[in-house]
C-alpha positions as CSV (number, residue, x, y, z in Angstrom):
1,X,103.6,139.3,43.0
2,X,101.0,139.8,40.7
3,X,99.4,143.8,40.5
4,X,96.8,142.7,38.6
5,X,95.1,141.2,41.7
6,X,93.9,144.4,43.1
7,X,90.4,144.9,42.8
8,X,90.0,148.3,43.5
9,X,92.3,149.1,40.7
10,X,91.6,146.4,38.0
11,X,87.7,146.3,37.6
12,X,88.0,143.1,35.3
13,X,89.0,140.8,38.6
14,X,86.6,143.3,40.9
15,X,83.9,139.9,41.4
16,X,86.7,137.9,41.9
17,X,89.7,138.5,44.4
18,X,88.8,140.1,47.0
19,X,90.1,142.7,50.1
20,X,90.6,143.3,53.6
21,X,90.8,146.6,55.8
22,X,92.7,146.5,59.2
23,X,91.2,149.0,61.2
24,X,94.4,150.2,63.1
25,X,94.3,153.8,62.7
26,X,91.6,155.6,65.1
27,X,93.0,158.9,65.1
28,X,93.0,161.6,61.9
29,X,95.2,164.7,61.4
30,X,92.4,166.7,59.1
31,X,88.4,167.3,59.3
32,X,86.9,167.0,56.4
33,X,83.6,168.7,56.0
34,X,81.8,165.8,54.2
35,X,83.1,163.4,57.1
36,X,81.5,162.3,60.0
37,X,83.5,158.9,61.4
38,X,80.9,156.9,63.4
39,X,81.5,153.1,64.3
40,X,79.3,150.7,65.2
41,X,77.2,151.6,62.1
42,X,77.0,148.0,60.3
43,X,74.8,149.1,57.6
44,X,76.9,152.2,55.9
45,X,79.7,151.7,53.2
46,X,81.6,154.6,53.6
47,X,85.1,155.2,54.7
48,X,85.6,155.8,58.6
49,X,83.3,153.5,59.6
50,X,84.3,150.5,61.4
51,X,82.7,148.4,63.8
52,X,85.7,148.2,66.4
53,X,89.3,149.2,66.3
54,X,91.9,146.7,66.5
55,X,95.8,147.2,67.8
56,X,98.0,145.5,65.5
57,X,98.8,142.5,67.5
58,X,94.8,142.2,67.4
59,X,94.7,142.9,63.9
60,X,97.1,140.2,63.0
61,X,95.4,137.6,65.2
62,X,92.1,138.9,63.2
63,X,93.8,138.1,59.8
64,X,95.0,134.7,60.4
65,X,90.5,134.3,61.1
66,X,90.0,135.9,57.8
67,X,92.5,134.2,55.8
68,X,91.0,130.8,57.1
69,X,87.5,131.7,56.8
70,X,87.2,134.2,53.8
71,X,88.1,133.2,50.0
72,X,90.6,134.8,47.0
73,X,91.3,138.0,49.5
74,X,94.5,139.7,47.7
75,X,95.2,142.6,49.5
76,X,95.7,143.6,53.1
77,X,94.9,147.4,53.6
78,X,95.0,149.8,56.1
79,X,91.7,152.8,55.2
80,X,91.8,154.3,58.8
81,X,88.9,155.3,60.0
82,X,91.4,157.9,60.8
83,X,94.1,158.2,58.2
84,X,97.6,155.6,58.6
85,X,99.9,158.7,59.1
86,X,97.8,160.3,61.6
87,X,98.9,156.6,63.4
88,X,101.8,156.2,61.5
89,X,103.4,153.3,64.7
90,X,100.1,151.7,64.5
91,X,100.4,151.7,60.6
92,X,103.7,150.7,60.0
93,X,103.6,148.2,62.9
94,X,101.3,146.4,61.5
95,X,102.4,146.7,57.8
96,X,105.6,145.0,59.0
97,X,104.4,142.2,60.8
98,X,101.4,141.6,57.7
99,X,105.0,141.2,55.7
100,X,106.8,139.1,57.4
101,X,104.3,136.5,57.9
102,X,102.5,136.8,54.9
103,X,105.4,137.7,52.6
104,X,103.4,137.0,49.2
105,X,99.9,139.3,50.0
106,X,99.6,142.6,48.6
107,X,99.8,145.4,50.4
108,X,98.2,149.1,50.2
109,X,97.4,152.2,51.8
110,X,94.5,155.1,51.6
111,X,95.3,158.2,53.4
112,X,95.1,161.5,53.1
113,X,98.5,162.0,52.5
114,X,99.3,164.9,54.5
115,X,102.3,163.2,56.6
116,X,102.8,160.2,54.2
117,X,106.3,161.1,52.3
118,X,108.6,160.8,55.1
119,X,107.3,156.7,55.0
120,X,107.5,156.5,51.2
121,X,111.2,154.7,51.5
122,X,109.7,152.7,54.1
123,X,107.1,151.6,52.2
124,X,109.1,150.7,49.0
125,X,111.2,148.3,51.6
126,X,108.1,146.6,52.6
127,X,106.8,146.1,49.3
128,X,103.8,148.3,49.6
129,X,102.6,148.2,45.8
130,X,99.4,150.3,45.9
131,X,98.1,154.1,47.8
132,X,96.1,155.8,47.6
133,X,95.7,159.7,48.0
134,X,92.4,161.1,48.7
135,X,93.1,164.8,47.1
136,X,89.9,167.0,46.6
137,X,91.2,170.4,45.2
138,X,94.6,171.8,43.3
139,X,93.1,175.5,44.7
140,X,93.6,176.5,48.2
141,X,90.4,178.5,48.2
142,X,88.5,176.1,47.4
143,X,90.4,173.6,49.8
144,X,89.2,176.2,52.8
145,X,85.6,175.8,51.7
146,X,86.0,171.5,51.8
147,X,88.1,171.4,55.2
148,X,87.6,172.8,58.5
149,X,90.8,172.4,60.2
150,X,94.7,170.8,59.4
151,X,96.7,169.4,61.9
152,X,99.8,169.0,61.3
153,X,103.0,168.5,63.1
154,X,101.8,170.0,66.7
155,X,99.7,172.8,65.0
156,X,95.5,173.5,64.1
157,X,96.1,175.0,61.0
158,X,92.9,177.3,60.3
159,X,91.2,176.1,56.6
160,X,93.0,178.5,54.4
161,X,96.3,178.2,55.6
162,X,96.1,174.3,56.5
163,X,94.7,173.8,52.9
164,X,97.8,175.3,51.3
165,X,100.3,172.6,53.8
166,X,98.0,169.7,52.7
167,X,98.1,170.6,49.5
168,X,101.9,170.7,49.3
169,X,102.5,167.8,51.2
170,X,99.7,166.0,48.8
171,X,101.6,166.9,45.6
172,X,105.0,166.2,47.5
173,X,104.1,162.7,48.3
174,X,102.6,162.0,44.7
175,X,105.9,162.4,43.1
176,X,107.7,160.5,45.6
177,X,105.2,157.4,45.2
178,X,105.8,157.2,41.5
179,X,109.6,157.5,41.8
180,X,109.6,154.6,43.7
181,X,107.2,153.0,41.2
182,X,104.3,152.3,43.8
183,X,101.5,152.2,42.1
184,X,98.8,155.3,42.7
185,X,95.5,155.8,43.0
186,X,93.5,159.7,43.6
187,X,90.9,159.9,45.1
188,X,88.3,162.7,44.5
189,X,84.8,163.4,45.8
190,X,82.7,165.1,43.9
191,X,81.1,168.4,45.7
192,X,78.3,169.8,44.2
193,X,78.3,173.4,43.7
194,X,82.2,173.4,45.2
195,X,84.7,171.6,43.5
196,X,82.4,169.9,41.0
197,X,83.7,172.8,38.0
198,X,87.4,171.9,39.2
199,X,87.6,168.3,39.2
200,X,88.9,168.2,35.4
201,X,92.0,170.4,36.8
202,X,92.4,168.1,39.2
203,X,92.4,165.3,36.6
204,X,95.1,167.2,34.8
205,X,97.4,167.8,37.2
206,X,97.4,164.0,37.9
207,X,97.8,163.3,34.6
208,X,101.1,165.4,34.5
209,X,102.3,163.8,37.9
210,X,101.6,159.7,36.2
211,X,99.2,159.2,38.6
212,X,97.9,156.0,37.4
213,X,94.1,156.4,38.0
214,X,91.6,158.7,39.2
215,X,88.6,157.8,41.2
216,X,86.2,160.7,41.1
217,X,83.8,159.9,44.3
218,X,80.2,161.2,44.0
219,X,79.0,162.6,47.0
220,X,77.0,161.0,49.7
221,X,75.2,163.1,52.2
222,X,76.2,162.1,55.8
223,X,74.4,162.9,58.8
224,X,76.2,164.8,61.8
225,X,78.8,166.2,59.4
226,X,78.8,169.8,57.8
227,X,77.8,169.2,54.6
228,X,75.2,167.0,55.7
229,X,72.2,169.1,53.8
230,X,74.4,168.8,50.3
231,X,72.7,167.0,47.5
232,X,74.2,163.8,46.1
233,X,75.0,165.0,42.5
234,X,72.7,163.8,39.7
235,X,74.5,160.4,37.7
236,X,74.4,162.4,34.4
237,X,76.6,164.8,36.4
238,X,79.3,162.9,38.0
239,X,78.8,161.0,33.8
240,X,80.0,163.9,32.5
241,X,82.8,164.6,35.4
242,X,84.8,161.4,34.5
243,X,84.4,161.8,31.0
244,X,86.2,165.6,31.0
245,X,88.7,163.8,33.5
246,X,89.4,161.0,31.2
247,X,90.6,163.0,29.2
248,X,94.1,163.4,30.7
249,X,94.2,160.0,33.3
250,X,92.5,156.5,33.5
251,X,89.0,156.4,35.6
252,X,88.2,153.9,38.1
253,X,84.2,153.4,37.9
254,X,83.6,150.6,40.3
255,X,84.4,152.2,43.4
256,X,82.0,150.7,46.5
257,X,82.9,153.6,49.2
258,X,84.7,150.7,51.1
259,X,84.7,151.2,55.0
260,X,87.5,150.7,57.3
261,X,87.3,147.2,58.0
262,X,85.7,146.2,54.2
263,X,86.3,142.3,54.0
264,X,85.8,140.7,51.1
265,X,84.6,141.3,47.3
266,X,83.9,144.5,46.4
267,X,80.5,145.9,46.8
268,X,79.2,143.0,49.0
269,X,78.2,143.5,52.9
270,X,80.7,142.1,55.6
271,X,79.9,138.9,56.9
272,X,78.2,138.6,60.5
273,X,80.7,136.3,61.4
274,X,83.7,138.8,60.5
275,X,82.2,141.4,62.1
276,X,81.9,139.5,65.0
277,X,85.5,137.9,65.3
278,X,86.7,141.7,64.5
279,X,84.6,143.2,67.8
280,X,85.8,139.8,69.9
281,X,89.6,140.6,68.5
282,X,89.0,144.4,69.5
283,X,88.6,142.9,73.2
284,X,91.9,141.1,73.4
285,X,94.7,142.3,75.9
286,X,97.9,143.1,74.2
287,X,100.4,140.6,72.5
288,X,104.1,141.8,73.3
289,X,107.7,140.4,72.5
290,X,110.1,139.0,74.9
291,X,111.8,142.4,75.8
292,X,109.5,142.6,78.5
293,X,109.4,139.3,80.2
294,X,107.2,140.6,83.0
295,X,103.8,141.5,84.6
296,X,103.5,143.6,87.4
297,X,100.5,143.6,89.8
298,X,98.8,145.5,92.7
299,X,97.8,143.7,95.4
300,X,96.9,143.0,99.0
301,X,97.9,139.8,99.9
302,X,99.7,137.7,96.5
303,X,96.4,135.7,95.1
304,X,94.4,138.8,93.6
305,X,94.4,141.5,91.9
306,X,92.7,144.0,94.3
307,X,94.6,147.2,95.5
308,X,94.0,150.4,94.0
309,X,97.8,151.5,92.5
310,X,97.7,154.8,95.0
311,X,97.8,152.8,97.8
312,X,100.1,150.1,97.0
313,X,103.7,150.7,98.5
314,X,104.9,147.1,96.8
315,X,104.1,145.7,92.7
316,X,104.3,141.8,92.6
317,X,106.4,141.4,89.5
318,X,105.2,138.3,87.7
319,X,106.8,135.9,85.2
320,X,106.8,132.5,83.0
321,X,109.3,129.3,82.8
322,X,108.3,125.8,81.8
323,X,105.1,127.3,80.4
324,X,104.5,128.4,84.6
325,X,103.4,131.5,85.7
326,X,106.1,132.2,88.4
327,X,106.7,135.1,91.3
328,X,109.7,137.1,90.3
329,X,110.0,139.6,93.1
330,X,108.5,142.7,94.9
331,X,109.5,146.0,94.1
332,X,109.0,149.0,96.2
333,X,106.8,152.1,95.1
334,X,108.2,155.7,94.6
335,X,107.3,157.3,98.2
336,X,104.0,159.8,97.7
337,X,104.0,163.5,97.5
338,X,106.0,163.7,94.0
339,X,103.4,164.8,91.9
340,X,103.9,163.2,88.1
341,X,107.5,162.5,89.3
342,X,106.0,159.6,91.7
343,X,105.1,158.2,88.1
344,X,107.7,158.6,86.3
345,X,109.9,157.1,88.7
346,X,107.6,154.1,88.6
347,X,107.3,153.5,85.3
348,X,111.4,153.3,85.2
349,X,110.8,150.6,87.9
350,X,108.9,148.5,85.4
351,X,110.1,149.4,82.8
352,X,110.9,145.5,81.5
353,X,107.0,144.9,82.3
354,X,104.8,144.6,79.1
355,X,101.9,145.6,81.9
356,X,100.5,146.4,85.1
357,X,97.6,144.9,86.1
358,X,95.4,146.9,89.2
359,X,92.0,147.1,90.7
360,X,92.0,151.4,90.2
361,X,94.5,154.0,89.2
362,X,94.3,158.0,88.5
363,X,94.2,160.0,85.3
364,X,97.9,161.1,86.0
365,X,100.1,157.5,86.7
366,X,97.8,156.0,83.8
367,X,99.3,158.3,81.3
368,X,103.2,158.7,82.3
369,X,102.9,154.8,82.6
370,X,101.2,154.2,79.1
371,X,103.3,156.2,77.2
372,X,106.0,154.2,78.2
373,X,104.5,151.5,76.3
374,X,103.2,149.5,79.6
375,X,99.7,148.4,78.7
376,X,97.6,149.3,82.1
377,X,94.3,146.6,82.8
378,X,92.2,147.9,85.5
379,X,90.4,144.3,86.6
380,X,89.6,142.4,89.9
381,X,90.5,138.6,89.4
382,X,93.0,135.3,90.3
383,X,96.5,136.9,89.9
384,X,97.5,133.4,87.7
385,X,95.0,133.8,85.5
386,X,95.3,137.6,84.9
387,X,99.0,137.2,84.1
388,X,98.6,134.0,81.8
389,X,96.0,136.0,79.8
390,X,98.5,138.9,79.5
391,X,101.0,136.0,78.3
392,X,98.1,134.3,75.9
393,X,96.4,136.9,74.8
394,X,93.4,135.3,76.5
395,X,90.3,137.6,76.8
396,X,89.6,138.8,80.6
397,X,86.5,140.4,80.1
398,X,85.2,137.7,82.6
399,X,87.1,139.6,85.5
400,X,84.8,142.2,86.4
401,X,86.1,144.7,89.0
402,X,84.4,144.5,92.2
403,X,84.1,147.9,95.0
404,X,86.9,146.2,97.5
405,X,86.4,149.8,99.1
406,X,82.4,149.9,99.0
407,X,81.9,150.0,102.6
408,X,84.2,153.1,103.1
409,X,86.8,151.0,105.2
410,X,90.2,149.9,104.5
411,X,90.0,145.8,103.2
412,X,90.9,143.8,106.0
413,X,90.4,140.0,104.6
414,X,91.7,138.7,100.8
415,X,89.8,141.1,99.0
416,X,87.0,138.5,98.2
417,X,84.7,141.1,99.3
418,X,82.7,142.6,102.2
419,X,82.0,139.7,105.1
């Protein structure tokens, strides 16, 4: 595998190899005051932007597009727009399956590395050559000015005290990375008037843990986010910045502020056509493996998928053989009146279905079934066609749910609608 490759860390090949973000990781575990993550926003380069969010069975079917559409890309990436260890199934899913099927592509990280060293060993195994920490401040003081809140583990951390776990688990993860020889990139931005008198501490403390290069970020005003009236420092500023930190570790200068789903050579705009493919692969139902051979589906009478899952006392469990959607069986509903345990019992009784497919369901059974990795599609449509999408992967927006109950009286024909 050659390192060299990388554009964001060898400027020399920067015009021509090129890289891809896989925006798989929505949520983040810190706010950062100079951060405001907005998608949809096609015309900003910044990071936590992106213009849809993909699962990684959507992200995968996205980079087989790229890779036959887009030329010399090097590197597979996962930038957020949350951070990868804020998502760290999401992340290491993907990271996995990017591996096995593309075993020669490089592969690298950018997170904030508050919860990224218990994955370090993880990411050795899988080959993971470059990170990248974004790391701001060595002072805690100045840390509470830059960050409103840390979350970590199942606590909000207030600034001052979630600054001094951040910055611990920063430094932590720094010396793990380059014990395991993965090559590391920092990431600062530079704060006017707050950290922009610190950044050559920064630089030395990098330099002392063999960080192998320092990207020192000039700041860029963004609107909705706290600093949002801060002034972009002057270019003879952030000149003289790099030069003091150069002093004790490399400087990257040709950094383009990628966003989360950056595709491509550095510094150039995403393609329309990418963009597009990423929002249509955003739309996909869920891929799953063969540990859950079935679908399971509410309905009234066997050919659609119409009955609210509150009122159904029977799921059709669904199948395929010979390439043949099949019937399996019915199974009987929990009996009302158990609160969440209704649920729970439920999702026990499909429990070998990768989803349910229903015309309505609550807040309540939505989440007990979900987070037992059931993937729930509220839809009004030919049974057949629902499940072979689930099989394919197929897209169902065309299955628009229709009001079976709009005239405020139980369906009595094949829930075709209202005679």
């Amino acid at each position: 595998m050659d390192l060299s490759n990388h554009p964001c860390f060898n400027a020399k090949i920067r015009g021509k190899f090129g890289r891809v973000h896989l925006p798989v990781a929505p949520r983040c575990n810190i706010q950062c005051n100079y951060c405001y993550r907005k998608y949809d926003c096609v015309n900003e380069s910044r990071p936590g932007v992106t213009s849809a969010v993909l699962t990684p069975h959507q992200a995968m079917i996205y980079l087989d597009f790229v890779f036959e559409k887009a030329e010399n890309i090097s590197v597979v990436g996962i930038a957020g727009p949350g951070d990868p260890f804020a998502n760290p199934k999401e992340t290491m899913q993907t990271l996995t399956m990017v591996r096995e099927k593309y075993p020669e592509i490089m592969l690298c990280l950018a997170t904030n590395g508050l919860e990224l060293a218990p994955y370090i060993n993880e990411l050795a195994e899988l080959g993971i050559s470059h990170v990248t920490v974004t790391l701001n401040t060595i002072d805690s003081e100045i840390g509470a000015q830059i960050y409103s809140f840390v979350r970590y583990g199942k606590k909000v951390l207030a600034p001052k005290t979630g600054m001094k776990i951040l910055l611990e688990k920063q430094l932590e993860a720094i010396e793990k990375l380059k014990e395991k020889s993965i090559i590391t990139k920092v990431n600062t931005i530079i704060l006017p008037g707050i950290n922009e008198d610190h950044i050559e501490a920064v630089a030395k403390k990098m330099g002392e843990l063999k960080v192998d290069i320092l990207n020192c970020i000039p700041f860029y005003p963004n609107k909705g986010s706290v600093f949002a009236n801060l002034k972009e420092p002057p270019k003879e500023a952030v000149r003289k910045i790099r030069e003091k930190a150069a002093q004790y570790i490399p400087q990257m200068y040709h950094c383009a502020r990628c966003r989360a789903d950056a595709i491509g050579i550095l510094g150039e705009e995403n393609s329309a056509e990418l963009i597009e493919k990423l929002k249509e692969c955003s739309e996909l139902p869920e891929i799953y493996d063969d540990k859950r051979p079935y679908v399971a589906v509410a309905t009234l009478e066997g050919a659609l998928v119409n009955q609210k899952l509150g009122k159904a006392q029977e799921l059709f469990i669904y199948g395929r053989k010979d390439e043949q959607i099949i019937f399996i069986e019915s199974r009987k509903t929990p009996e009302p009146g158990q609160g969440l345990k209704r649920w729970e019992k439920l999702a026990e009784i499909i429990g070998d279905c990768r989803a349910l497919l229903v015309n309505g369901i609550g807040h309540n059974p939505r989440e007990v079934i979900s987070k037992k990795g059931i993937d729930i599609l509220e839809l009004d449509g030919m049974i057949d066609e629902a499940v072979e999408a689930v099989f394919e992967g197929y897209s169902m927006n065309y299955m628009v749910k229709r009001d079976v109950d709009a005239c405020n009286r139980p369906c009595e024909g094949a829930g075709a609608g209202c005679m």
